[in-house]
BAMARZA-874176 format. One record per atom (N, C-alpha, C): atom name; x negated, y, z negated; residue in one letter. Coordinates in pm, whole numbers, plus 50000, padded with zeros to 5 digits. Layout:
+------+-------+-------+-------+------+
: atom :    xx :    yy :    zz : rest :
+------+-------+-------+-------+------+
:   CA :     X :     Y :     Z :    a :
...
+------+-------+-------+-------+------+
This chain:
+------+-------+-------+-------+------+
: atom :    xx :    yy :    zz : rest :
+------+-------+-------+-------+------+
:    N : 51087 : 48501 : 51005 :    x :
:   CA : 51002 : 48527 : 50890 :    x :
:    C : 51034 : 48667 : 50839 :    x :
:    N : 51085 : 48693 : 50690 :    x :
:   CA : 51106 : 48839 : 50624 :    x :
:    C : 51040 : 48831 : 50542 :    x :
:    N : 50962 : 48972 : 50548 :    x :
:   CA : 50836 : 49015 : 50437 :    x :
:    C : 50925 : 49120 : 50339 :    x :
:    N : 50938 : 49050 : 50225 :    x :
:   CA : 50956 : 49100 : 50114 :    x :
:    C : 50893 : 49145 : 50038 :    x :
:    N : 50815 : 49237 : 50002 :    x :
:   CA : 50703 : 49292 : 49886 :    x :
:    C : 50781 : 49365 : 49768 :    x :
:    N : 50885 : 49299 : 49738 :    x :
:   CA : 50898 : 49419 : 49589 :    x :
:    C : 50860 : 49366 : 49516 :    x :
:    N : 50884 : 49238 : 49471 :    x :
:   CA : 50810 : 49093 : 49381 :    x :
:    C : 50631 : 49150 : 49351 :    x :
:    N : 50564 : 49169 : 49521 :    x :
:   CA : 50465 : 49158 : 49522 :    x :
:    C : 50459 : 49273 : 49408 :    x :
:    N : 50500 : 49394 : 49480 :    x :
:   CA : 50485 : 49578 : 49452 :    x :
:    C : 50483 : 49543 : 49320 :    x :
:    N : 50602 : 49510 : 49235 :    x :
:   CA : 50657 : 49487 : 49073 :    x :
:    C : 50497 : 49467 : 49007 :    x :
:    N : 50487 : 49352 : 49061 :    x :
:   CA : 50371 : 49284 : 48982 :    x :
:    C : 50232 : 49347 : 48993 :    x :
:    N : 50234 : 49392 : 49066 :    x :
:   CA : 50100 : 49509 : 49054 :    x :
:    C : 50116 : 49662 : 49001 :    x :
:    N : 50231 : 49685 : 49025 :    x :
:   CA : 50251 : 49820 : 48922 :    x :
:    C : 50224 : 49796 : 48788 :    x :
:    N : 50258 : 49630 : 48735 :    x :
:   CA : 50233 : 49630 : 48621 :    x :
:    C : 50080 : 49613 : 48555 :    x :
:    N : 50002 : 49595 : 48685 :    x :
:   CA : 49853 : 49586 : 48586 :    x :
:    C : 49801 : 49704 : 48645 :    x :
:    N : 49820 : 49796 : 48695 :    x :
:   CA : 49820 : 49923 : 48753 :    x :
:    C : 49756 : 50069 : 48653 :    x :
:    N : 49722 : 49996 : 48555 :    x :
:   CA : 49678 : 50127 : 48434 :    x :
:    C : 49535 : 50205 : 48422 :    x :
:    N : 49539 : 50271 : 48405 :    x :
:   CA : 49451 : 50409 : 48404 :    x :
:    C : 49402 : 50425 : 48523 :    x :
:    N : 49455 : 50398 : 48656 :    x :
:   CA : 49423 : 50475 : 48783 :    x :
:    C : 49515 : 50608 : 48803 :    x :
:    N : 49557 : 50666 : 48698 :    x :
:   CA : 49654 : 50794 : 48789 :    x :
:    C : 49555 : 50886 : 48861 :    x :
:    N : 49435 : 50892 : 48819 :    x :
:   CA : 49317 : 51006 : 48903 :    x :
:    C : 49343 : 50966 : 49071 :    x :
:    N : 49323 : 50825 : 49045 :    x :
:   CA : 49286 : 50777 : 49186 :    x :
:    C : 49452 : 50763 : 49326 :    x :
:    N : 49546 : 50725 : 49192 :    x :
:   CA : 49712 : 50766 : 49271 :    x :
:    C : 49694 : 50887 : 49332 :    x :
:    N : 49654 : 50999 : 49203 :    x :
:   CA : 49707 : 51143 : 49240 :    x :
:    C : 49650 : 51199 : 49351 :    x :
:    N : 49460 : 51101 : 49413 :    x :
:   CA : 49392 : 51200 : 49464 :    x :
:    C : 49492 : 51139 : 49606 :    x :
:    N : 49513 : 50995 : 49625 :    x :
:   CA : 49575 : 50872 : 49734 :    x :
:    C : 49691 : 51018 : 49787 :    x :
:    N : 49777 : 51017 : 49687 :    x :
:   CA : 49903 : 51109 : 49722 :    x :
:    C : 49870 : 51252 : 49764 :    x :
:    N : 49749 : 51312 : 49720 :    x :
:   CA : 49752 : 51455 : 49776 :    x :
:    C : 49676 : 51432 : 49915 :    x :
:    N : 49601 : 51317 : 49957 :    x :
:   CA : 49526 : 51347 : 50104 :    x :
:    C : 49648 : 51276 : 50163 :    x :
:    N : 49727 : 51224 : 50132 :    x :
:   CA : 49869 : 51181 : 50203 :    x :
:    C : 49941 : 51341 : 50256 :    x :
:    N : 49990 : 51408 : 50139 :    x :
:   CA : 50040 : 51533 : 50167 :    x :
:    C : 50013 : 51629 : 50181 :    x :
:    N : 49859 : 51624 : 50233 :    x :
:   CA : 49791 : 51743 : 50271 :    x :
:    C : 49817 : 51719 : 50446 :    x :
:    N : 49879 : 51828 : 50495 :    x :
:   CA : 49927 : 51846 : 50627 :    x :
:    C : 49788 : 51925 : 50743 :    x :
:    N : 49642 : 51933 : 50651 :    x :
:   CA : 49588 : 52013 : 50656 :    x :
:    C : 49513 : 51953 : 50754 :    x :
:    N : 49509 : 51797 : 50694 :    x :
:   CA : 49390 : 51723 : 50782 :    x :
:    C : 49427 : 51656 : 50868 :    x :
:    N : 49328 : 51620 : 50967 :    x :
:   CA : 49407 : 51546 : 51131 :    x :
:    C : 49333 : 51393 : 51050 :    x :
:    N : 49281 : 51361 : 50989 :    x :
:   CA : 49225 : 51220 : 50937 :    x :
:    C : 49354 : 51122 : 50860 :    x :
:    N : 49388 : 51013 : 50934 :    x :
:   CA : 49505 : 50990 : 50935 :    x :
:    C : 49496 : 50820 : 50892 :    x :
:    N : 49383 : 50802 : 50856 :    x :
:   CA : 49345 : 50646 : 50792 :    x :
:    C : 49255 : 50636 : 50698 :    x :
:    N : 49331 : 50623 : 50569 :    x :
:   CA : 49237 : 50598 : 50482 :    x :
:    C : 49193 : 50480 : 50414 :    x :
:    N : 49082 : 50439 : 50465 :    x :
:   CA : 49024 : 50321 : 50411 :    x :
:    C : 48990 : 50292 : 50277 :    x :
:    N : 49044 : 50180 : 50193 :    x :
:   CA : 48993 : 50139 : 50037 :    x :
:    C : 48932 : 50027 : 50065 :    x :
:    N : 48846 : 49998 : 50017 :    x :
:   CA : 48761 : 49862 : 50041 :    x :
:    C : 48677 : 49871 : 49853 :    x :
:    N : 48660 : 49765 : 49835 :    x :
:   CA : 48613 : 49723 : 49723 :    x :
:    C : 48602 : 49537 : 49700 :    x :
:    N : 48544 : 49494 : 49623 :    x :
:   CA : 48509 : 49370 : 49617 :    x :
:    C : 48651 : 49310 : 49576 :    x :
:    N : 48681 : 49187 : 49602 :    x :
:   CA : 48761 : 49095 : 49539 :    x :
:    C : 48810 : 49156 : 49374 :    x :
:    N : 48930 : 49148 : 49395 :    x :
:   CA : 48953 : 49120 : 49204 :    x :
:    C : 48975 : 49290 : 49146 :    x :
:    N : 48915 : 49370 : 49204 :    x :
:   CA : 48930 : 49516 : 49152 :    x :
:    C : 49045 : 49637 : 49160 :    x :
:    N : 49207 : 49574 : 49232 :    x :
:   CA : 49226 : 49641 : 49204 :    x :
:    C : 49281 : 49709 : 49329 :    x :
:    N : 49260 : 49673 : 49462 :    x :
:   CA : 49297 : 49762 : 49537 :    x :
:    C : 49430 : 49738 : 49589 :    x :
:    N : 49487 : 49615 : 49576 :    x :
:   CA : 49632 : 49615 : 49595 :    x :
:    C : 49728 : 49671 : 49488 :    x :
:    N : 49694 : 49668 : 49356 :    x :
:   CA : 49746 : 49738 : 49284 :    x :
:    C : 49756 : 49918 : 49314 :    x :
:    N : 49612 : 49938 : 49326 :    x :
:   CA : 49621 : 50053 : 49397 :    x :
:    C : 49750 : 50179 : 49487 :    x :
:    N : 49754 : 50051 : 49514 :    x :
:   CA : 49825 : 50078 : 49653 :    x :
:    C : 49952 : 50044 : 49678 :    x :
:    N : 49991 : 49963 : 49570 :    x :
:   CA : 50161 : 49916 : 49536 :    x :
:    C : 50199 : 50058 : 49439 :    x :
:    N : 50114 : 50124 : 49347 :    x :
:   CA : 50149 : 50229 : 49252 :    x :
:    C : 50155 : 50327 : 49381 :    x :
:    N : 50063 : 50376 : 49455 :    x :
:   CA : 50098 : 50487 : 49561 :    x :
:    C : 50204 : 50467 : 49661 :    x :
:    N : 50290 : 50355 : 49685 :    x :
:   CA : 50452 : 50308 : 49769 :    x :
:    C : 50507 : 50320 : 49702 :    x :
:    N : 50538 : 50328 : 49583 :    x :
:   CA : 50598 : 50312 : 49427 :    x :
:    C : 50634 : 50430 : 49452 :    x :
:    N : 50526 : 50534 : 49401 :    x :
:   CA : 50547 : 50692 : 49439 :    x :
:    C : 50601 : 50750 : 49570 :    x :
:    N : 50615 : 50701 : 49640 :    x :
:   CA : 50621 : 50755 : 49759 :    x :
:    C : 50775 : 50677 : 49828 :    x :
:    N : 50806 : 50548 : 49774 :    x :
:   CA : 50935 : 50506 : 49811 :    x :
:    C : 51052 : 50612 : 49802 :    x :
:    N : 51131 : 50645 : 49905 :    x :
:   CA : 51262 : 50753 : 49863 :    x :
:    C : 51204 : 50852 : 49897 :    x :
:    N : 51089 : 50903 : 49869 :    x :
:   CA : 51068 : 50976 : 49895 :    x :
:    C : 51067 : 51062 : 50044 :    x :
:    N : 50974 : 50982 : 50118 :    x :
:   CA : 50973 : 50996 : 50273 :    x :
:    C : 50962 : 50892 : 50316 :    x :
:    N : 50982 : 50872 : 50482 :    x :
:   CA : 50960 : 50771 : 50558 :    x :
:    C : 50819 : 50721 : 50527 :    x :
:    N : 50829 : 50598 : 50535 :    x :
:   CA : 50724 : 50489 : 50475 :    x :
:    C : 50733 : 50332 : 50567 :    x :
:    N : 50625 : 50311 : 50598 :    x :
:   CA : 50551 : 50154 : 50610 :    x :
:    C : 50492 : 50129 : 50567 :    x :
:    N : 50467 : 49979 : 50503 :    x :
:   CA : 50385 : 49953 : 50461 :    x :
:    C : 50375 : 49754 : 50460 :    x :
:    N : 50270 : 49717 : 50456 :    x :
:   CA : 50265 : 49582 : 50484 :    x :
:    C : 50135 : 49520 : 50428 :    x :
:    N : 50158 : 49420 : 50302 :    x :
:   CA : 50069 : 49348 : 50243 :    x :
:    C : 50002 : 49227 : 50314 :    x :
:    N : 49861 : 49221 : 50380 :    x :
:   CA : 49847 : 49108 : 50424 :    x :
:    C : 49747 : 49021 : 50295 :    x :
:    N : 49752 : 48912 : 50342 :    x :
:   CA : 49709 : 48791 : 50242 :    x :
:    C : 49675 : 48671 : 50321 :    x :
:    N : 49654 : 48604 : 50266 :    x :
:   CA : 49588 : 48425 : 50336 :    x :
:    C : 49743 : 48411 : 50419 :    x :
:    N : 49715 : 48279 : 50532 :    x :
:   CA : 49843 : 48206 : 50581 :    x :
:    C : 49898 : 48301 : 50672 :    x :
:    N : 50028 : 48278 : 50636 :    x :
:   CA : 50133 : 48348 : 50798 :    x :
:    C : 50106 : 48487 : 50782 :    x :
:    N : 50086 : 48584 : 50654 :    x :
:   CA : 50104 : 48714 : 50650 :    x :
:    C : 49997 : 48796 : 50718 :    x :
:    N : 49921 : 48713 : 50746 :    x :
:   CA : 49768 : 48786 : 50777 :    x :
:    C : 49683 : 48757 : 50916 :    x :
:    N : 49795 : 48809 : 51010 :    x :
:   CA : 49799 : 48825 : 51151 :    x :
:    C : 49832 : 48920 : 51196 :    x :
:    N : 49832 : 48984 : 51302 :    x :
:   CA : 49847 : 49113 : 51389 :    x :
:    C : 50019 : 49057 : 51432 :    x :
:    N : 49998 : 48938 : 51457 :    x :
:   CA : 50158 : 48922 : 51538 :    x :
:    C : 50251 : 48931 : 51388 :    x :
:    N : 50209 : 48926 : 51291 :    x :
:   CA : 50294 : 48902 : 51164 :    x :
:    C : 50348 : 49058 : 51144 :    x :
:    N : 50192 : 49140 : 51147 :    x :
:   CA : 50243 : 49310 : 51064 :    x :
:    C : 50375 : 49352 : 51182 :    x :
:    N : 50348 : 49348 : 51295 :    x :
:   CA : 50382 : 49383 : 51405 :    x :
:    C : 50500 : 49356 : 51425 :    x :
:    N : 50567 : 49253 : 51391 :    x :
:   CA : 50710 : 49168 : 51357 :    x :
:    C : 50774 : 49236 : 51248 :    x :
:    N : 50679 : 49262 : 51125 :    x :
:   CA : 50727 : 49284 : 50973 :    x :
:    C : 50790 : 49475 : 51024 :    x :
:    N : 50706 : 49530 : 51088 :    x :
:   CA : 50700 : 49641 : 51120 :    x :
:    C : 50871 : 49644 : 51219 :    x :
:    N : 50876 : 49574 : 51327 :    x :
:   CA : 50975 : 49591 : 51370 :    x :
:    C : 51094 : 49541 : 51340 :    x :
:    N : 51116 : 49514 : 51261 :    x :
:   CA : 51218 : 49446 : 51174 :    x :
:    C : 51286 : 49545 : 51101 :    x :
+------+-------+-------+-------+------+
């Protein structure tokens, strides 16, 4: 099984508009070296937005530095043995 997300990434960058506040604040508690808090949780209802979110902040951050990242969803993707595979791959 290979997890491909650029398809996914693509398609959410494109409905991705007027969050740069919320990219810019995502990317500076990323590169703030300051804080030991090392998980940041987004949670919000269905439908709003948070995978988009979060495909625009990998977007930014691809090339840039070392990066993981892993979309789960309904079916095979959305298991512990799945990220864990996708991860070591």
């Amino acid at each position: 099984m290979h997890f491909d997300f650029n398809d996914k990434i693509q398609s959410y960058n494109e409905w991705c508009i007027g969050r740069e506040n919320e990219v810019t604040a995502i990317l500076k508690w990323i590169n703030d070296s300051e804080t030991d808090k090392n998980v940041l949780p987004i949670f919000a209802p269905a439908g709003l937005g948070k995978g988009a979110l979060v495909a625009e902040v990998i977007k930014e951050l691809k090339g840039k530095q070392p990066l993981m990242f892993h979309f789960c969803s309904s079916g095979k993707t959305n298991n512990l043995h799945s990220v864990l595979y996708h991860f070591i791959l």
